[in-house]
Each structure stands twice: as C-alpha cells, then as structure tokens.
C-alpha positions in Angstrom: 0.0 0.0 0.0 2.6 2.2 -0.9 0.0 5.1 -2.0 -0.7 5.7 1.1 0.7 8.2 3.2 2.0 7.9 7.0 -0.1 10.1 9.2 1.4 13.0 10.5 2.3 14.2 13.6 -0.3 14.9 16.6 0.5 18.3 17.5 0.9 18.5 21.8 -1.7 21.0 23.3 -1.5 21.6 26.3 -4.0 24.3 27.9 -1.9 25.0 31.4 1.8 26.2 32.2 4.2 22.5 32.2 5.2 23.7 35.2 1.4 23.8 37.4 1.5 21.3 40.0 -1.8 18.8 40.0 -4.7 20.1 41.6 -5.3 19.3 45.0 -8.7 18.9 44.6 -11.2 18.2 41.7 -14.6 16.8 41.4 -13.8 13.7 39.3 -10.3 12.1 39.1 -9.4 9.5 36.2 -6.4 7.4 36.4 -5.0 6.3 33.0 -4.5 8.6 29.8 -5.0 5.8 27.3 -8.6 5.8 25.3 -11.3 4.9 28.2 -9.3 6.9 30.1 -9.2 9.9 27.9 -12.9 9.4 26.4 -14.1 9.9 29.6 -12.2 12.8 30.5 -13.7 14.8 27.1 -17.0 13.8 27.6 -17.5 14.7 31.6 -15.6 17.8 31.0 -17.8 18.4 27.9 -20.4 18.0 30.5 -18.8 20.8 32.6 -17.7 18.9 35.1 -14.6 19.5 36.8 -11.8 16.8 35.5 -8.7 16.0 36.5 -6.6 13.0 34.9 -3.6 11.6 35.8 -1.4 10.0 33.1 2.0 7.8 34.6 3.6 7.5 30.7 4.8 10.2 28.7 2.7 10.7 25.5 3.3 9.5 22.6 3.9 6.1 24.1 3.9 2.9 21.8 1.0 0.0 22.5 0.6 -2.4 19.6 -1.7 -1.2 16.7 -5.2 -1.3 16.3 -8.4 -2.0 13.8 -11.4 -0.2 14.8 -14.9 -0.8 14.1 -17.7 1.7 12.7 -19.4 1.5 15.3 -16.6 3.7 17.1 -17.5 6.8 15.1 -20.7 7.0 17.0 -18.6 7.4 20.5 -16.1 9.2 18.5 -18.8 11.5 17.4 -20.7 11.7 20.9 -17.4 14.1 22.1 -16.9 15.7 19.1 -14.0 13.8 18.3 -14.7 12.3 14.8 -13.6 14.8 12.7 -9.9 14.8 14.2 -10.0 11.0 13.2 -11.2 11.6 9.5 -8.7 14.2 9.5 -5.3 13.1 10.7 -5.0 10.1 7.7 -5.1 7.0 9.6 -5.3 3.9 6.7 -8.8 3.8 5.6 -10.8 0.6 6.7 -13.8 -0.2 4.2 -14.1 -3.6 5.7 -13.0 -6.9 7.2 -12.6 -10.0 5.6 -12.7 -13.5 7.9 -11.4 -16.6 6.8 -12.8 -19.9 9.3 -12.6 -23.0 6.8 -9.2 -23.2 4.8 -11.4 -25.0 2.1 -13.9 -22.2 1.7 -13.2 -18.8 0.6 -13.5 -16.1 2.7 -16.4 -13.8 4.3 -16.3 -10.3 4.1 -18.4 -7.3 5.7 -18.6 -4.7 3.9 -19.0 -1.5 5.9 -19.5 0.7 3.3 -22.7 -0.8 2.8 -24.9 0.8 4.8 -22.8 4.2 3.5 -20.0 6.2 2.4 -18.6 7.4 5.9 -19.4 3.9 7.7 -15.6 2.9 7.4 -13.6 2.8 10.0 -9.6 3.0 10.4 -6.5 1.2 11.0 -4.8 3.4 13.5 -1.4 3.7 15.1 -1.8 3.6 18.5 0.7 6.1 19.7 -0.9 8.6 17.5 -4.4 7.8 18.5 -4.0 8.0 22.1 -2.4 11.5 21.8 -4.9 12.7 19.9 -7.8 11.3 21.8 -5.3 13.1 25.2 -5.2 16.2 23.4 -9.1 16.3 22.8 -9.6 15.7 26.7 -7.3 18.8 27.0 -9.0 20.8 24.2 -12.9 19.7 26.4 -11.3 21.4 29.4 -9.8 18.3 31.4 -6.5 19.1 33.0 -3.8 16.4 32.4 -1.4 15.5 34.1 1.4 13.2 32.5 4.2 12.1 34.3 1.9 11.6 36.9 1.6 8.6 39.3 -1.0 7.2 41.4 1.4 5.5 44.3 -1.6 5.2 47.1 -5.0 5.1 46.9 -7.4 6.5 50.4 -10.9 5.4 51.3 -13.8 6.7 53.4 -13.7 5.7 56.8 -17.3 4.5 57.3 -17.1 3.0 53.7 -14.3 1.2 52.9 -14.6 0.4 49.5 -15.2 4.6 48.6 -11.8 6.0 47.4 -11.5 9.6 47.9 -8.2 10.5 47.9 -4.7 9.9 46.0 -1.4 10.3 46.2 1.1 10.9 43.3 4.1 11.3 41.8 4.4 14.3 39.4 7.7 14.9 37.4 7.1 18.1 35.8 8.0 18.8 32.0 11.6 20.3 31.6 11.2 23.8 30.7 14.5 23.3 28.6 14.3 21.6 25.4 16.9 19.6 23.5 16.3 21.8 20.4 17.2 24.9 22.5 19.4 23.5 24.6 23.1 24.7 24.5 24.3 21.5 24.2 21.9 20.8 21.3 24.7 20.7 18.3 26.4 18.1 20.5 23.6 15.7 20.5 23.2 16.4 17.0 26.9 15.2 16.6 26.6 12.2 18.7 23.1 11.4 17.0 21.5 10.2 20.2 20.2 12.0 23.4 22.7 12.7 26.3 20.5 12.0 28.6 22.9 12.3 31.8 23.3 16.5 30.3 19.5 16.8 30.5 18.3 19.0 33.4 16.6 16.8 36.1 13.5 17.8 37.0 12.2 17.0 40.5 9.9 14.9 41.3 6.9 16.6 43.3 4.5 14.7 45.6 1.2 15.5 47.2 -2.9 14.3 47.5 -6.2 14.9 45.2 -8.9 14.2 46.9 -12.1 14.1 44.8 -15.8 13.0 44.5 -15.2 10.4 41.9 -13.0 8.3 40.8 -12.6 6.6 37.4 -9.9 3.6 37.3 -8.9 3.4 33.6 -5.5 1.8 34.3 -6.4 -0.8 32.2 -4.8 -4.4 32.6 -3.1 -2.6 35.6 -6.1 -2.5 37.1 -5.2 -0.1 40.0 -8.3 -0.7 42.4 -9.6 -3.6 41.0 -6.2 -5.6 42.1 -4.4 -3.8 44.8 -7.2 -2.4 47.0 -10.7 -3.9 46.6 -9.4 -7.3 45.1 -12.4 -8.4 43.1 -11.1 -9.0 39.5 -12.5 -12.1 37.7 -10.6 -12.8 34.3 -12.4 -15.0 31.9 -10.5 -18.4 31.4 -11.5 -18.8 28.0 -9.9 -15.5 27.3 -6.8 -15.8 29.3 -4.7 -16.1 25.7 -1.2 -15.5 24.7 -1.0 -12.7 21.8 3.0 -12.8 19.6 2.8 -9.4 17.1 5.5 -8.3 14.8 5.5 -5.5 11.9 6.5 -6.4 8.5 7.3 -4.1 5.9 6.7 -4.9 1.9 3.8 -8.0 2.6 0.9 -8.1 0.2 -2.2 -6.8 1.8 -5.8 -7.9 1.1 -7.7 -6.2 -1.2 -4.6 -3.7 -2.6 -6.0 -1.6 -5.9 -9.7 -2.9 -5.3 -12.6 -0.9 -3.1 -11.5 -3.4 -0.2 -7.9 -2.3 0.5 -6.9 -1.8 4.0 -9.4 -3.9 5.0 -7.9 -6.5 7.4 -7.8 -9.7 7.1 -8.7 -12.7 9.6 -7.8 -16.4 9.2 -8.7 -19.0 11.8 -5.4 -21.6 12.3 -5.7 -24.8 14.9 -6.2 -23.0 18.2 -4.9 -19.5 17.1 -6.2 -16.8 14.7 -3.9 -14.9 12.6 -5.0 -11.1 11.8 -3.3 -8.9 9.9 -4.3 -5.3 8.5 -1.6 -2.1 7.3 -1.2 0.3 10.5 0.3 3.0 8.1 2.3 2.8 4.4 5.5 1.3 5.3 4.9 -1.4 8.1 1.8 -3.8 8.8 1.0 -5.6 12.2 0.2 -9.5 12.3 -0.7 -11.0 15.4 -0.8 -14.8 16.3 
C-alpha cells in the first residue's frame, strides 16, 4: 500500500503552564491517559464537570496497533472527536474479511454498505492515544502526564469509597533539546545525552475528589491492589505474539477493499493482519 501516506504528527496542546503542580482537589479524578481513560475525561468535561486526569507515561507512548470498528465513530462523534479521526490520515478501513474454513473462501463485511462514511480506520496507536489526550485537554480536562498514582485513600465509614490519592508528578523540563546549549552536541553524537539533561524534581502531594474513574487498564489499580475483586475470563486468558512487516501483500490492494484486514482461523490461534500506516503492517498470532 505504498500510495498511502503515514499520518502526521499529533501536535501537543496543552491548555496549562508544564510547570502547574496537580490540583489538590477536583470533582472527578481519572487514572489512565489511554482511550477509556481519555474518552471519559472529554465527555465529563464536555459536561462541565470538573476533571482531572492523571497519566503515569509520557505521550506519545507505543501500544501495539489497532483495527477499529464503525461502530466507534458513533462514540467518536458523541465528544466531538470524529472529525480529528477523519482528519489526521489513519489507513482507511472499508471492511474486514474472515477466513474460518481453509477449504472455503472467505467472508467479508462490507462496511461501506450501509454508507459512504461507515468505514472505520486502521490506527497507530501512539498517535491515537495523543490525539484522543489532546481532545480531553482541548474539552477542558486538565492532564497530568508524568503523573503517578502510588496510594489510593478510602472513606472511613465506607471502605470500598476512594476519595483521595497520592502521586508522583515529574514536571516537564522547561529546557528543550532543540534549544538546549548542548543541542549541536547531540546532533553530533546522533543520540540523546540523557545524563546533560536537566533533572527535574519529582513533586508529591494528595487529590482528593468526588469520583474516581480507574482506567488503568490491565493494571487495574483498584480492581487488584485495593478492593481485590477481579474475575478474568478463562477462556480469554490467551497468549498474543505481534511483529511488523514491511513490503507484505495486503488484502484487497488496488480494489474498493484495500486496507481492510484480514482474519484467518489456524488450529487454536487466529492470525489477523491489516496495514497500521504505508511502510509497516501488524500481524498477530
């Protein structure tokens, strides 16, 4: 898919001075900057509801890629987010072909269908979670990155009510390497001297709040450390292997179904593979 183009780069927005400390109080805390964590943010602040959200990564921060699903747009939509998605070039996803019987050809859904803006999109990840970060900023959510929850506080005469946190913040160096006086001599060493980078300190302190969304994902932050009442699903309890592969022929290439992805059942595995952007492809196993 070499006509397409990679999508460029999420521009950082940030709507408060690097240096603010995190609030010490707000009416709704979320924990976790990645999509549930950052959907909820826009759409309670959209709401005009105070929101803070702490974020432990740096953005952008890799995860593996994704295939999303039409249905999406209609959440994407709900915060006013959908246009950023059409807009930023992630590989256009008309459909998705499945392949169950090696001896049958496959099944495809056509999304398309039921109409010319039901497709959906193969995203980088990295990218998508910024940009869905930088729409909770641009609803009026603060965020926090760098941020971490270390302790988590509950009521006294209800012990499974959190209403307070403790974190971690390591505020954004005001210096940057591209202004830095050192700056040529990273050039010339073509890497980052991290040990000539000015440390920043790391601040601590308590939010206390009204309520509190977990979106820490796998992590699960109350779910496994406080309240202990996590229940996986044994016949999801899988092993996924990814790689990226650059030059492979994708399904579909030249017709109305390219960048569709494409699903094939093996003996106890499935094997998907769809392009993430023009010059690489994920398949998982």
């Amino acid at each position: 898919m070499s006509s397409l183009k990679h999508p460029p780069q999420v521009p950082f927005i940030d709507r408060r001075p690097p240096s603010a400390d995190p609030f010490q109080r707000t009416q709704v805390l979320v924990i976790g900057g990645g999509p549930a964590g950052s959907y909820a943010a826009s759409a309670l602040a959209r709401e005009g509801l105070d929101v803070t959200l702490f974020e432990a990564a740096t953005f952008p921060r890799y995860h593996v890629g994704e295939s999303l699903i039409p249905s999406a747009r209609q959440y994407l939509r709900f915060i006013g987010a959908e246009s950023a998605l059409v807009e930023h070039g992630f590989v256009f996803k008309p459909g998705s072909a499945i392949k169950f019987n090696q001896f049958k050809r496959e099944g495809y859904t056509d999304f398309l269908a039921l109409g010319c803006e039901n497709n959906a999109w193969n995203v980088v990840r990295s990218e998508f979670d910024q940009l869905l970060m930088n729409h909770a900023r641009a609803s009026g959510a603060a965020v926090y990155e760098r941020t971490k929850v270390t302790d988590v506080s509950f009521s006294s005469t209800d012990p499974t009510k959190p209403v307070s946190v403790t974190w971690s913040h390591t505020p954004t160096p005001s210096v940057s390497l591209s202004t830095a006086p050192w700056a040529p001599l990273t050039s010339f060493l073509g890497k980052i001297m991290s040990p000539l980078m000015p440390k920043s300190p790391v601040i601590t302190g308590t939010t206390t709040f009204n309520y509190l969304i977990d979106a820490t994902g796998r992590a699960g932050l109350l779910s496994t450390k406080y309240l202990k009442n996590r229940h996986y699903n044994a016949s999801l309890k899988n092993l996924a292997v990814w790689a990226y592969w650059k030059g492979t022929n994708l399904y579909g290439a030249g017709t109305a179904r390219q960048g569709s992805p494409w699903f094939e059942a093996l003996t106890g595995q499935h094997f998907p593979h769809f392009a993430s952007h023009s010059d690489s492809s994920p398949r998982l196993r």
